[in-house]
C-alpha positions, 0 to 999 in steps of 0.5 A: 747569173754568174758562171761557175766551175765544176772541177773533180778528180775521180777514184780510179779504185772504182773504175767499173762503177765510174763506167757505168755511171757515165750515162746517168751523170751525162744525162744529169746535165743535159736534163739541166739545161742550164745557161753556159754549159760546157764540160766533159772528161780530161784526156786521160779520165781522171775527172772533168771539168764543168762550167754552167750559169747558177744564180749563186753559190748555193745554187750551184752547190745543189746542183752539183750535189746531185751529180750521179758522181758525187751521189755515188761517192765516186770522187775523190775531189771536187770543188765548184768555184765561180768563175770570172772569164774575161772576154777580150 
């Protein structure tokens, strides 16, 4: 398994919307389950940050491609990357 980032911005023209997709794109990922979680919003709410365990490039791709964000169009930039922490 490899490790990979989810890093997106969202539009802040849609802020209501954002709001009220919260719930579902949390839920989203902890239905998941997936090995390595860890994410959540950047301190000022202008996206966040995920990082989760995917086979490969195009697993994790899917994944992301059903995020109630991204289904919603809400974003304004995203990019999933893989991820190679070193551990000292």
């Amino acid at each position: 398994m490899k490790t990979f980032a989810f890093f997106y911005l969202m539009d802040p023209a849609r802020a209501e919307e954002i709001k009220r997709t919260v719930p579902e794109h949390t839920a989203y990922w902890h239905k998941l389950n997936l090995d390595g979680y860890k994410g959540g919003p950047f301190s000022d709410l202008s996206g966040g940050l995920i990082l989760f365990k995917a086979e490969n490039e195009e697993k994790a791709e899917e994944i992301v491609h059903e995020d109630p964000f991204v289904d919603h169009f809400i974003l304004t930039k995203k990019w999933v990357k893989e991820w190679a922490p070193v551990t000292v």
